[in-house]
Backbone as CSV, one residue per row, in Angstrom:
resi,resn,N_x,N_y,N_z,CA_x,CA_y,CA_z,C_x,C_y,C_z
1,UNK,2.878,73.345,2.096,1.653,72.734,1.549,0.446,73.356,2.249
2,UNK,-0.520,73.772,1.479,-1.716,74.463,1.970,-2.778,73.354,2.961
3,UNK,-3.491,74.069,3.806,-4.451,73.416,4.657,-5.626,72.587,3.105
4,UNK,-5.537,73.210,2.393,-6.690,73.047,1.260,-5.894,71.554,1.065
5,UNK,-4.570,72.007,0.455,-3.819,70.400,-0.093,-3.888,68.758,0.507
6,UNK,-3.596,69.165,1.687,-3.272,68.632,2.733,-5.259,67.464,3.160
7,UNK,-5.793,68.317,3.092,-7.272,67.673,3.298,-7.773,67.200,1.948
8,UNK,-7.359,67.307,0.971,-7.670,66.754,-0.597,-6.791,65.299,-0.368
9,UNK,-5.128,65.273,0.132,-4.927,64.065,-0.100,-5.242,62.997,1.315
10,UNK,-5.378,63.863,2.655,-6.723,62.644,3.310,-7.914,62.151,2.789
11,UNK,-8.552,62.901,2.310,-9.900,62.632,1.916,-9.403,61.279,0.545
12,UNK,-8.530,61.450,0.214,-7.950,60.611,-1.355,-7.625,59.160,-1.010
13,UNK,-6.750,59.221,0.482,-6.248,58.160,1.408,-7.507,57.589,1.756
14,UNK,-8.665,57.987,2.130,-9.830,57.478,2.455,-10.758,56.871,1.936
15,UNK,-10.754,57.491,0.624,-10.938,56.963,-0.289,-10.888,55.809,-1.121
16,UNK,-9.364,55.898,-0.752,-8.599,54.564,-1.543,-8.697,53.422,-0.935
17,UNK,-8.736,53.526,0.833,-9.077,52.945,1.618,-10.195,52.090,1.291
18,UNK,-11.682,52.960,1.552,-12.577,52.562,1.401,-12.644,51.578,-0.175
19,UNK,-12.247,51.848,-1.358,-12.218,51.168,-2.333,-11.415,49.720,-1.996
20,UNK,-10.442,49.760,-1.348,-9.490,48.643,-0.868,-10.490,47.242,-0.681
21,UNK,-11.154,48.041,0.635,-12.183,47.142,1.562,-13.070,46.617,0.562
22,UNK,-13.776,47.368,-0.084,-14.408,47.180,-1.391,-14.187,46.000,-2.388
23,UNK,-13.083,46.202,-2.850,-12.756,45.290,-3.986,-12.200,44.042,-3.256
24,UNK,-11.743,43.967,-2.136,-11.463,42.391,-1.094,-12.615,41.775,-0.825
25,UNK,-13.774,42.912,-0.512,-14.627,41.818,-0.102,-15.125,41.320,-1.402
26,UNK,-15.458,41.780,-2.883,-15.673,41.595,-3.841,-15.117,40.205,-4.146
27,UNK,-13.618,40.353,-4.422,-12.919,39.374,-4.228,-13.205,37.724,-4.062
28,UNK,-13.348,38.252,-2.552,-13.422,37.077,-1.227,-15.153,36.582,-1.626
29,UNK,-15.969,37.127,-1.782,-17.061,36.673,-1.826,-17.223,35.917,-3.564
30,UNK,-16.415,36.475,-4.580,-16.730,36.003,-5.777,-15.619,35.120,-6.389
31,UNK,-14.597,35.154,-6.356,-13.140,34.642,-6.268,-12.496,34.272,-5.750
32,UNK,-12.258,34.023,-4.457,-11.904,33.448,-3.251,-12.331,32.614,-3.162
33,UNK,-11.781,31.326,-2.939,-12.960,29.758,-2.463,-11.940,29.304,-1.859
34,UNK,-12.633,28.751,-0.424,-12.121,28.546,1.025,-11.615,27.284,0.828
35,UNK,-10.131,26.756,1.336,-9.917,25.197,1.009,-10.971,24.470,1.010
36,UNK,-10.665,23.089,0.360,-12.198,21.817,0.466,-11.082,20.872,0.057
37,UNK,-11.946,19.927,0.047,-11.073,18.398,0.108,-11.158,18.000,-1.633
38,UNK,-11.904,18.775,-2.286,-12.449,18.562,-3.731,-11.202,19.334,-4.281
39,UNK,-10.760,20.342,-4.244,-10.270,21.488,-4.547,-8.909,21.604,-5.725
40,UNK,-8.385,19.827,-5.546,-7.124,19.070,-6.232,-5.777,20.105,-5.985
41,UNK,-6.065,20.558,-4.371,-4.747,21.220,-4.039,-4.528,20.748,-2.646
42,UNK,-3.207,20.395,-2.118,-2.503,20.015,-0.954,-2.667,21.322,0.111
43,UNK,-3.706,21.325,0.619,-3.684,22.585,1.565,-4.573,22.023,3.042
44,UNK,-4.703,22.798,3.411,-5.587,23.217,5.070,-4.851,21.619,5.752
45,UNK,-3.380,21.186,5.724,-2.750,20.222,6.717,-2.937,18.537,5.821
46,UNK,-3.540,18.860,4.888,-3.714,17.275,4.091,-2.274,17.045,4.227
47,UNK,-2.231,15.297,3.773,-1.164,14.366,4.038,-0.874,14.489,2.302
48,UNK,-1.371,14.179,1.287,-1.596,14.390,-0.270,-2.544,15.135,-0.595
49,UNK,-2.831,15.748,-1.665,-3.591,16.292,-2.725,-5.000,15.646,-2.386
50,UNK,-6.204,16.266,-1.655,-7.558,16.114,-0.904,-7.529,14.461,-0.410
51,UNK,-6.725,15.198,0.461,-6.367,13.671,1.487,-5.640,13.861,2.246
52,UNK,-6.252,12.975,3.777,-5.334,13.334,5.172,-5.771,14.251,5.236
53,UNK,-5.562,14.663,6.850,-5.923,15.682,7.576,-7.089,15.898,7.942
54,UNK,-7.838,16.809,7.755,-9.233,16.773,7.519,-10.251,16.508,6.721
55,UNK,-9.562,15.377,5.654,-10.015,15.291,4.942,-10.366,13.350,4.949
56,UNK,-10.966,13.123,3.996,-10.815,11.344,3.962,-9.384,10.669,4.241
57,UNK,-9.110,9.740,4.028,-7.761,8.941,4.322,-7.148,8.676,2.664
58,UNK,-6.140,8.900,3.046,-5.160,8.615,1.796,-5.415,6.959,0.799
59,UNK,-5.375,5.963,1.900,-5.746,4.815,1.970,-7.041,4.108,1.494
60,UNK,-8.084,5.218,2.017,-9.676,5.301,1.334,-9.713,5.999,0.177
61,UNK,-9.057,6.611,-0.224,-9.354,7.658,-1.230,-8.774,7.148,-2.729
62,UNK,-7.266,6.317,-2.726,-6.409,5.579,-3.586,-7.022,3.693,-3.314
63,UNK,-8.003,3.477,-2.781,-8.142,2.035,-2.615,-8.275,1.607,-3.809
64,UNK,-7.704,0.188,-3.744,-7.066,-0.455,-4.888,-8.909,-1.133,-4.728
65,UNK,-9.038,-1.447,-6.417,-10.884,-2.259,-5.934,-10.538,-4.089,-5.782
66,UNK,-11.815,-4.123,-5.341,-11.207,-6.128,-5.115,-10.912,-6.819,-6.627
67,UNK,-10.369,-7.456,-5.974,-9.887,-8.584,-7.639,-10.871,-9.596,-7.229
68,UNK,-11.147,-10.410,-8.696,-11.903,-11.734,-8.690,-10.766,-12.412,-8.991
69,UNK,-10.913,-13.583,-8.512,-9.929,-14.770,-8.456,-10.439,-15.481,-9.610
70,UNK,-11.667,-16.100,-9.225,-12.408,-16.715,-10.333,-14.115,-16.732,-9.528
71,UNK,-14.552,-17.278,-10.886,-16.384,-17.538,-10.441,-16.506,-18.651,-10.974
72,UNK,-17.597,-19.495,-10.597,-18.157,-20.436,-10.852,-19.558,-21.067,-10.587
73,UNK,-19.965,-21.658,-11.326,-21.292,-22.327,-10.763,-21.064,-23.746,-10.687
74,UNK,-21.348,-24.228,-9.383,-21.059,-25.673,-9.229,-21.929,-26.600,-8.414
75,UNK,-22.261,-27.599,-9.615,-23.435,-28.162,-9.214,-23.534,-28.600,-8.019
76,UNK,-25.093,-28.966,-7.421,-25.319,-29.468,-6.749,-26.521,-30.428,-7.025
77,UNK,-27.607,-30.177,-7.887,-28.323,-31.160,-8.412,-28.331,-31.128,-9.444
78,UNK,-29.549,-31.444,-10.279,-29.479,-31.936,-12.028,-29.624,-29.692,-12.112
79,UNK,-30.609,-29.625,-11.341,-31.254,-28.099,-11.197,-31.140,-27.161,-10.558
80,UNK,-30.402,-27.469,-9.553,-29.780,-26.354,-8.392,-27.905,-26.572,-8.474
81,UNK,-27.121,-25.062,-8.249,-25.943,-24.894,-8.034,-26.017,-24.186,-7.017
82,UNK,-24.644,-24.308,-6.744,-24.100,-22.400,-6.166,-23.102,-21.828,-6.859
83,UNK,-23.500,-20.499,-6.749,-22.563,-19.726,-7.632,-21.582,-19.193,-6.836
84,UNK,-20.540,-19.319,-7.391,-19.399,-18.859,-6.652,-18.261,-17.415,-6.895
85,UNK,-18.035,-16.808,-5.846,-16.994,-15.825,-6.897,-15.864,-15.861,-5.630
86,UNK,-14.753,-16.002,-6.453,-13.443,-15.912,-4.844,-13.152,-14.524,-5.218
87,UNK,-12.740,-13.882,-4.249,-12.653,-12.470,-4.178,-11.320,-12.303,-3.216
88,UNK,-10.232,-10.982,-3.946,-9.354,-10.408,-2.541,-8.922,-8.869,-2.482
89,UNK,-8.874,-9.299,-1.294,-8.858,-7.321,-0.931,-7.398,-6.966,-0.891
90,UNK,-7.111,-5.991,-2.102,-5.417,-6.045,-2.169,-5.169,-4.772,-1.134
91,UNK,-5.998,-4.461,-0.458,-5.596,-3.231,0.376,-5.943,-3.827,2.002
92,UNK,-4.388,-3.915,2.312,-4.126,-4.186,3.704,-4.463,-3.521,5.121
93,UNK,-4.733,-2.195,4.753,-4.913,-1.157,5.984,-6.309,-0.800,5.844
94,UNK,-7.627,-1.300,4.914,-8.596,-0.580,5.213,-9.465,-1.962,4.264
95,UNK,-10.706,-2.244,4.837,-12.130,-3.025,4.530,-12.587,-2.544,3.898
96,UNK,-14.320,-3.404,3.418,-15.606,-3.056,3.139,-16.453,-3.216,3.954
97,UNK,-17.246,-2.032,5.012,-18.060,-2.740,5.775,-19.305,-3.155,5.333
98,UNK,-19.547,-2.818,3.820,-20.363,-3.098,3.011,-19.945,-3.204,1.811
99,UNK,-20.184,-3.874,0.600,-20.387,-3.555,-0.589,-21.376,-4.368,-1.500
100,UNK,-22.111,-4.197,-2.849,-22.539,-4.524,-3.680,-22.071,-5.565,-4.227
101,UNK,-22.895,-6.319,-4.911,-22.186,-7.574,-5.770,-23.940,-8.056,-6.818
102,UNK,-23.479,-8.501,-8.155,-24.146,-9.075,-8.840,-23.604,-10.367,-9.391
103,UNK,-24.374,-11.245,-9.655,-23.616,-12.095,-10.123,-24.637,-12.493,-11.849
104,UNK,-23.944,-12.455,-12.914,-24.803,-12.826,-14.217,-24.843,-13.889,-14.558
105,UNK,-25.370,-14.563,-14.575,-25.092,-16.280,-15.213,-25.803,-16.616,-16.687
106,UNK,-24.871,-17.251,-17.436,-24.979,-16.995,-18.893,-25.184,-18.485,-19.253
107,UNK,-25.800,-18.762,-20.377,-26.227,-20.417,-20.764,-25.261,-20.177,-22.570
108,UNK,-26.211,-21.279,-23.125,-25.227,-21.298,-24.401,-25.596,-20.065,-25.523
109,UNK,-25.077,-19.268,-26.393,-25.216,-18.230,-27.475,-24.816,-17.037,-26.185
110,UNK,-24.535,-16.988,-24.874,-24.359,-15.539,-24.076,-25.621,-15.059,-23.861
111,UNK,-27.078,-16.248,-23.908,-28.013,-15.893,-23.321,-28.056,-15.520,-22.055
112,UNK,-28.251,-14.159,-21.181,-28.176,-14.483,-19.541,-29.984,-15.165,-19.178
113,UNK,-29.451,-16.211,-17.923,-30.260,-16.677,-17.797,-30.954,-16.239,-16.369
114,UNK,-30.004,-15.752,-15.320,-30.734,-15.109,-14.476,-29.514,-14.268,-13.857
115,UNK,-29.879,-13.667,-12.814,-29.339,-11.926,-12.418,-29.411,-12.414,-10.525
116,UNK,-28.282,-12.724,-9.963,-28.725,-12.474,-8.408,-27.925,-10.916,-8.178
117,UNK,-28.123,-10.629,-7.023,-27.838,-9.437,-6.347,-27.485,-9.389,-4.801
118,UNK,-27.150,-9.147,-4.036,-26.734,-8.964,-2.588,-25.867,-8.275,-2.501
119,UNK,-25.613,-8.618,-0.685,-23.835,-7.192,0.204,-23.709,-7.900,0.807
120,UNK,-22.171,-7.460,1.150,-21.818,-8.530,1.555,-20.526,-7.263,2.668
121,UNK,-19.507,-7.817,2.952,-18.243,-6.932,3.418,-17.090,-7.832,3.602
122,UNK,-15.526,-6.902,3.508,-14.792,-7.912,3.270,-13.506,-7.371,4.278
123,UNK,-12.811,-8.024,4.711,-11.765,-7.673,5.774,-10.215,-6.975,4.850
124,UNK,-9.487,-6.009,5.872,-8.204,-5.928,4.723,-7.699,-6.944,4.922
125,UNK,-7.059,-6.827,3.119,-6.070,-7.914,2.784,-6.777,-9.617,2.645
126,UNK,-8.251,-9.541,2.684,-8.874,-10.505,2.794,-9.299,-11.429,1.889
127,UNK,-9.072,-12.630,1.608,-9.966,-13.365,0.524,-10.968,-14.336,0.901
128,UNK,-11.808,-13.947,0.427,-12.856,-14.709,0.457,-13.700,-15.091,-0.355
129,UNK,-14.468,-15.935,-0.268,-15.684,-16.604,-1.210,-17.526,-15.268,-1.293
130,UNK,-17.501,-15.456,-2.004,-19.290,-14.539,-2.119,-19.775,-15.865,-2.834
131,UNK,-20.804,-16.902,-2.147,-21.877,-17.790,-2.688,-23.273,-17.821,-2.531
132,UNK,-24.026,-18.035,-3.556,-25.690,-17.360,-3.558,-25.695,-19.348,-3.885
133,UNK,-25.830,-20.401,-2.731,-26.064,-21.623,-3.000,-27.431,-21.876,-2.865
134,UNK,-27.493,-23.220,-3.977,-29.181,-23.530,-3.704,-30.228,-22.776,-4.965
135,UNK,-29.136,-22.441,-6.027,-30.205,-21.720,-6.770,-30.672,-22.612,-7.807
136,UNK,-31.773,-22.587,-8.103,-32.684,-22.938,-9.062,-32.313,-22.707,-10.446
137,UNK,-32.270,-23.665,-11.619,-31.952,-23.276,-12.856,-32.233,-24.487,-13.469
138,UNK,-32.860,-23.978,-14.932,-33.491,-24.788,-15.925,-32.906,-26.522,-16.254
139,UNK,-31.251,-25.464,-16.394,-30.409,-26.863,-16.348,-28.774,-26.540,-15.762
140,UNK,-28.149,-26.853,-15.009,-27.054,-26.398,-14.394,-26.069,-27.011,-15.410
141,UNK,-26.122,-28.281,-15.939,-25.118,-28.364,-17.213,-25.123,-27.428,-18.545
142,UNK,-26.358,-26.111,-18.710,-25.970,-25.462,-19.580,-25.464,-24.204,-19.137
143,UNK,-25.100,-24.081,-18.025,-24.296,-22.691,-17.518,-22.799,-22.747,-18.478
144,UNK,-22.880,-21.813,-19.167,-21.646,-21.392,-19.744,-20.994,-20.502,-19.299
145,UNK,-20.738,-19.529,-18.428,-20.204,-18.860,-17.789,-21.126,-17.472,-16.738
146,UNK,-20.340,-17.443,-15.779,-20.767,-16.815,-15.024,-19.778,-15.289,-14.530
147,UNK,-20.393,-13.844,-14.343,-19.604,-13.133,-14.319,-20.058,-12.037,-12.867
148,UNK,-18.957,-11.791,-12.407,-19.338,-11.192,-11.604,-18.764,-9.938,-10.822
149,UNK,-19.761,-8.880,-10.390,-19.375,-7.386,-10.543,-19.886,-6.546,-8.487
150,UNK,-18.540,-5.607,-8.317,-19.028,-5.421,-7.165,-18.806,-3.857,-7.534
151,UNK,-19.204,-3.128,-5.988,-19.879,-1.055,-6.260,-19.962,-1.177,-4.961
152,UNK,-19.842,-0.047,-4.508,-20.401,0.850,-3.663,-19.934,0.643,-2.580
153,UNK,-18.840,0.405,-2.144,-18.045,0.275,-1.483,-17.791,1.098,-0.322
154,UNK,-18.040,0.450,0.709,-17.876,0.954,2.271,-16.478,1.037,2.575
155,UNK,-15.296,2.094,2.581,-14.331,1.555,2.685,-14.317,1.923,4.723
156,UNK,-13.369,1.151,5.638,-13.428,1.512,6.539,-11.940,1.144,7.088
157,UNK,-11.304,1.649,7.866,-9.384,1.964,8.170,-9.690,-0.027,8.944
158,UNK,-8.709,-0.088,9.053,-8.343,-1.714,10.098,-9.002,-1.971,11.296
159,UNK,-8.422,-0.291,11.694,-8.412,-0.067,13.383,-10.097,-0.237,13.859
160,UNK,-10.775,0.102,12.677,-12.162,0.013,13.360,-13.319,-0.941,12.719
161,UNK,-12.315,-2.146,11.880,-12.816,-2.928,11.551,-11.754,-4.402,11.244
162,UNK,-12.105,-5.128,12.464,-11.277,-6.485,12.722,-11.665,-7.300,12.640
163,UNK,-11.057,-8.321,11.748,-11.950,-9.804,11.359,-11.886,-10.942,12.526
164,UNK,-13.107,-11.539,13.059,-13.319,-12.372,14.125,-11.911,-13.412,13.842
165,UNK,-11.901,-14.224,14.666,-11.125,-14.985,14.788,-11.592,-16.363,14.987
166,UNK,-12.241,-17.121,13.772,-12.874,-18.608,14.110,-11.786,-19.503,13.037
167,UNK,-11.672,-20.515,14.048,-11.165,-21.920,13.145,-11.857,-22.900,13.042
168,UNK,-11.637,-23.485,12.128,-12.353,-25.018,12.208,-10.917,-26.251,12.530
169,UNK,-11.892,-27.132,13.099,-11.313,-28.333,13.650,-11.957,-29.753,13.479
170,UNK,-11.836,-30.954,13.546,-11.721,-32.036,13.041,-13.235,-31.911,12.061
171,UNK,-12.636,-31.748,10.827,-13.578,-31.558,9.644,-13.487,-33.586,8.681
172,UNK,-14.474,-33.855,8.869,-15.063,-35.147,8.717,-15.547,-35.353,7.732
173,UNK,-15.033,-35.624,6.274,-15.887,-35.841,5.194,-16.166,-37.287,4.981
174,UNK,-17.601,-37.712,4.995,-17.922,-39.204,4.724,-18.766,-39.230,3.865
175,UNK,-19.247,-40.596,3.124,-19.940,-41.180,2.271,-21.274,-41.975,3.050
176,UNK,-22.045,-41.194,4.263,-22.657,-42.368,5.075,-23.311,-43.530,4.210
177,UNK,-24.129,-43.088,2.699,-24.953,-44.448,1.747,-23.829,-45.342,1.469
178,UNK,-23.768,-46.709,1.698,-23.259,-47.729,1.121,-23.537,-47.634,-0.661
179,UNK,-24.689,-47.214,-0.940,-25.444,-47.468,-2.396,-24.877,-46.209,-3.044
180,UNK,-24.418,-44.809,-2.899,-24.789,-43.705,-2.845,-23.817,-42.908,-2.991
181,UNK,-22.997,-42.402,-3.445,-22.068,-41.089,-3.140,-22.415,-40.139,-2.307
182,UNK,-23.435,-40.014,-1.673,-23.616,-38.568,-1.155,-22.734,-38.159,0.008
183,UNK,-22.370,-37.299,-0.228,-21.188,-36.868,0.705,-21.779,-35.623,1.836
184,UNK,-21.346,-35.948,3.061,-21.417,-35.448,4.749,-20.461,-34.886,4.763
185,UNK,-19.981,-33.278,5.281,-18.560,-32.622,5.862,-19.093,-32.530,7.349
186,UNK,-18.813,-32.600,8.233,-19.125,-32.210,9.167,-17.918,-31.771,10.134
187,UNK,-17.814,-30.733,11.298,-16.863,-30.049,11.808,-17.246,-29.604,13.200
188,UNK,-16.227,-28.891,13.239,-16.342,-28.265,14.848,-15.552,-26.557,14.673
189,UNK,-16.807,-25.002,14.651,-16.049,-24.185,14.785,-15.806,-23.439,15.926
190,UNK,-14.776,-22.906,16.008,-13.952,-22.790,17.489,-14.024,-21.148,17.385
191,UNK,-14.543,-20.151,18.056,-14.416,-18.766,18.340,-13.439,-18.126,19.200
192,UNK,-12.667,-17.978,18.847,-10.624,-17.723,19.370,-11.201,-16.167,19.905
193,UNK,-12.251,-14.701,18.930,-11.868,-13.885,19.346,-12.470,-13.791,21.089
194,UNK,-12.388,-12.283,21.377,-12.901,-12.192,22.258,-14.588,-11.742,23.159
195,UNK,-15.241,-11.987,21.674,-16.471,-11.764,21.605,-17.362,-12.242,21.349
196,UNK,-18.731,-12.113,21.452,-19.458,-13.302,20.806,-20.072,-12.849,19.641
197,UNK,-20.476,-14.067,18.635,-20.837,-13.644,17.553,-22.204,-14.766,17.318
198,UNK,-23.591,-13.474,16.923,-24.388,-14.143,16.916,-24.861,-14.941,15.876
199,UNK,-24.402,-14.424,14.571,-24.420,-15.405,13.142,-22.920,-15.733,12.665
200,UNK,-22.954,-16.868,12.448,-21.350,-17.191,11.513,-21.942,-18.099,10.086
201,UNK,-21.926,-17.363,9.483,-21.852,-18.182,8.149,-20.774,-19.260,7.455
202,UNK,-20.576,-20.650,7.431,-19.529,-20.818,7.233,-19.891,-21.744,5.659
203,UNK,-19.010,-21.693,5.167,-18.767,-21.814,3.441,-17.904,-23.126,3.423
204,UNK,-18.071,-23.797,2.441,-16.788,-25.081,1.899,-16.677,-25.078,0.791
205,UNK,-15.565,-25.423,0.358,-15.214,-25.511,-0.910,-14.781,-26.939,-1.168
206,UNK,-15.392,-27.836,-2.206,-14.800,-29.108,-2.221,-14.119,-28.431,-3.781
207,UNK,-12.839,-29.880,-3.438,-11.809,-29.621,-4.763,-11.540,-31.217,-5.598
208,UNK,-11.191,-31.105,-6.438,-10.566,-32.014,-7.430,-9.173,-32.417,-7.145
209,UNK,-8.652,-33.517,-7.210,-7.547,-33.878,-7.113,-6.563,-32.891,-8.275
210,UNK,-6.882,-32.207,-8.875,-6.302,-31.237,-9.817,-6.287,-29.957,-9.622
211,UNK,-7.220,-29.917,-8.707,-7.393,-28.435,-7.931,-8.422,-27.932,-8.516
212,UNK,-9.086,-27.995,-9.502,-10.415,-27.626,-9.991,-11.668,-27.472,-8.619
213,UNK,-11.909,-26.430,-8.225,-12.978,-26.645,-7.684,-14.502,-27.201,-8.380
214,UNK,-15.110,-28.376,-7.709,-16.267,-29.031,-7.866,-17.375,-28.857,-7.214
215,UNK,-16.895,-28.351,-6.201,-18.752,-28.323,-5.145,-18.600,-27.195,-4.219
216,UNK,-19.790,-26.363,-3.527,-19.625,-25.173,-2.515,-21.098,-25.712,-1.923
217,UNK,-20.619,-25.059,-0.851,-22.296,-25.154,0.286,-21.976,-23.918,1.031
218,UNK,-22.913,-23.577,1.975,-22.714,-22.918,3.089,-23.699,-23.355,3.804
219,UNK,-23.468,-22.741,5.723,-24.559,-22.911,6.535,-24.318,-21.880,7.973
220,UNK,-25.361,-21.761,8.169,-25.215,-21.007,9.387,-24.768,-21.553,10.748
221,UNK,-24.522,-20.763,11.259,-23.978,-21.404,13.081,-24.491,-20.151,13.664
222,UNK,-25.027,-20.507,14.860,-25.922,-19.048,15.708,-25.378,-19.099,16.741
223,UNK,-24.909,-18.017,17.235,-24.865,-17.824,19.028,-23.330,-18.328,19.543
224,UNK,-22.534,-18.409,18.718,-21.076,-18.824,18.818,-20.462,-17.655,19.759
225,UNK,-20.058,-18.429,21.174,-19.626,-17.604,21.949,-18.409,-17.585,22.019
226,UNK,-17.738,-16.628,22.842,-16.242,-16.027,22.631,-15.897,-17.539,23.492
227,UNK,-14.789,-18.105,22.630,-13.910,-19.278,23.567,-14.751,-20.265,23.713
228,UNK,-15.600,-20.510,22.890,-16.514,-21.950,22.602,-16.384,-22.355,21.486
229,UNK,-17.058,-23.626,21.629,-17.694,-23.946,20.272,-18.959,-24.632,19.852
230,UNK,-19.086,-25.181,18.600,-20.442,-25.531,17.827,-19.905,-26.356,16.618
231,UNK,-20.971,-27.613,16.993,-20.577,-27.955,15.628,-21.147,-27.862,14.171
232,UNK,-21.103,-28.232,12.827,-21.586,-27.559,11.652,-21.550,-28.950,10.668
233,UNK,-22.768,-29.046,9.727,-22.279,-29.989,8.710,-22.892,-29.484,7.348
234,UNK,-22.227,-29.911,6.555,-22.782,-29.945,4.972,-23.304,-31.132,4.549
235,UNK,-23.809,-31.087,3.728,-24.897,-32.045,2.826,-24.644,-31.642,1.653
236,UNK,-24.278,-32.721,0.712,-23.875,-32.540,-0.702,-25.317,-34.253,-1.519
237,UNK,-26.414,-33.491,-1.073,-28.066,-34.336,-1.680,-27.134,-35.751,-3.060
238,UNK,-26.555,-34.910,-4.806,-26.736,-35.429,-5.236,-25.237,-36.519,-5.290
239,UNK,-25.097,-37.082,-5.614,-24.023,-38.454,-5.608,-22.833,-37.789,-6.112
240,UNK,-21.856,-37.954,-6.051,-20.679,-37.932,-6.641,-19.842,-38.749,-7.452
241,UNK,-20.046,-39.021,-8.890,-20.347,-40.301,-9.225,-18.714,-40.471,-9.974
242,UNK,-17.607,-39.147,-9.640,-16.607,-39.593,-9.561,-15.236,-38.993,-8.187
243,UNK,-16.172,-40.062,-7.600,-15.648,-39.319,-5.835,-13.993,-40.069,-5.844
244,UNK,-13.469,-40.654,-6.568,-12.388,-41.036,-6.363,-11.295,-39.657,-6.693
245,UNK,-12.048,-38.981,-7.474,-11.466,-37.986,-7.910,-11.356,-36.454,-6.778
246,UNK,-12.046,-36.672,-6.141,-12.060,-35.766,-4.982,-10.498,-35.543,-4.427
247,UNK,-10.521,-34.594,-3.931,-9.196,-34.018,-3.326,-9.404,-33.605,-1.527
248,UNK,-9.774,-34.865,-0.763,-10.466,-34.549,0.611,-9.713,-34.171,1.654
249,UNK,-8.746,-34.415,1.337,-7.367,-33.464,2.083,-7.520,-32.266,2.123
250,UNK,-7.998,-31.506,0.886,-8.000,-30.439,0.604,-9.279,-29.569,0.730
251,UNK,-10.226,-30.043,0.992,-11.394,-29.295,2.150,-11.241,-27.622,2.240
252,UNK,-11.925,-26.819,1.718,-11.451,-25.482,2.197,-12.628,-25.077,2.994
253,UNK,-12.506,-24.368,3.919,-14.053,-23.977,5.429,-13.163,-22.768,5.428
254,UNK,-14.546,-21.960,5.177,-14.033,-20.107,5.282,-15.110,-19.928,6.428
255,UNK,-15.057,-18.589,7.322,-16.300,-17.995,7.841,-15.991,-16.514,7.715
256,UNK,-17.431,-16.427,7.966,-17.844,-15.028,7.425,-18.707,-14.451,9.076
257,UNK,-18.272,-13.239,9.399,-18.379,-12.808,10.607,-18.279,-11.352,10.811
258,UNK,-19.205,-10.514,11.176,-18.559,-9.021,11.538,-19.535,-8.708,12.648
């Protein structure tokens, strides 16, 4: 093979070379796209398909959304209720440290008659009450239904979000008017965790000897220290004018704490 030959097919090798480098980086810069968590492929160590690893949690990513149990509006005067929605978190390993909520309240023909809004957050595996009490309305016997919608959801793992630990204890429902139905709950809540908590919201649910819920309140408790307590009461203003029918055994006291 001639010196001539011989330097035609280096120069060719070099060539080809250089084109190599060429069309990779071409490639890599236009066609190539670097794993991502978007990508709907199991790569760069994910646990599933853009999930785990470096990516969000499997758990956050598949969260089941909350269920409504039921809603309600339940009086409290001729003109004020509270609206109620029971809510549960079917996902055991991960919270809301926030979320959205509306509640619509509808009169007779599916007129809506007014629109609340708030956030709230909810523990895993948690049920709880969301109540906007004390609201104002034209007439609380024409509430025909009430509906209610949550968004935007904070999801957060267990480990870094743990629900306080309060009980209630000797919960006292009386009639103090001789003349009067108006009904007193009053209680004692007890802070088991190991921390203190400076607001506790605590909620009741009165029931029907049928289980129908009839009445909700809430009220605050401030400054509830770790391994103390405080006591709390409700006020139910208008009469109960069929209190025989009450179910006072059955008392439900939630709190709300993070």
């Amino acid at each position: 093979m001639s010196y001539r030959s011989i330097k035609q097919i280096i120069f060719g090798i070099f060539y080809l070379l250089i084109l190599a480098v060429l069309g990779g980086a071409v490639y890599l810069f236009f066609f190539h796209q670097s794993p991502t968590c978007f990508d709907n492929k199991k790569n760069q160590g994910e646990t599933s398909i853009d999930c785990g690893g470096p990516c969000v949690s499997c758990e956050i990513k598949n969260a089941k959304p909350l269920e409504v149990v039921w809603t309600k509006a339940l009086r409290i005067t001729s003109d004020k209720a509270s609206v109620v929605a029971k809510i549960r978190n079917p996902n055991l390993n991960i919270g809301a440290s926030n979320f959205d909520y509306k509640f619509d309240i509808y009169g007779p023909f599916g007129v809506k008659l007014r629109t609340l809004t708030g956030n709230s957050f909810i523990y895993p595996g948690e049920t709880k009450y969301i109540m906007e009490a004390g609201i104002v309305l034209p007439s609380v016997d024409e509430i025909s239904s009430v509906d209610f919608k949550d968004s935007n959801w904070q999801w957060i793992s267990k480990d870094q979000f743990i629900k306080p630990d309060i009980v209630a204890r000797d919960l006292k429902p009386t009639f103090p008017s001789t003349k009067e139905n108006f009904l007193e709950i009053e209680g004692i809540a007890r802070n088991i965790s190991s921390y203190n908590l400076g607001k506790v919201v605590a909620n009741v649910i009165i029931y029907k000897k049928d289980g129908t819920p009839v009445a909700a309140s809430k009220t605050e408790i401030k400054n509830l220290i770790s391994l103390r307590e405080l006591p709390f009461k409700f006020i139910f203003p208008e009469s109960f004018t069929e209190s025989s029918t009450l179910d006072l055994e059955k008392i439900e006291t939630t709190f709300e704490a993070k």
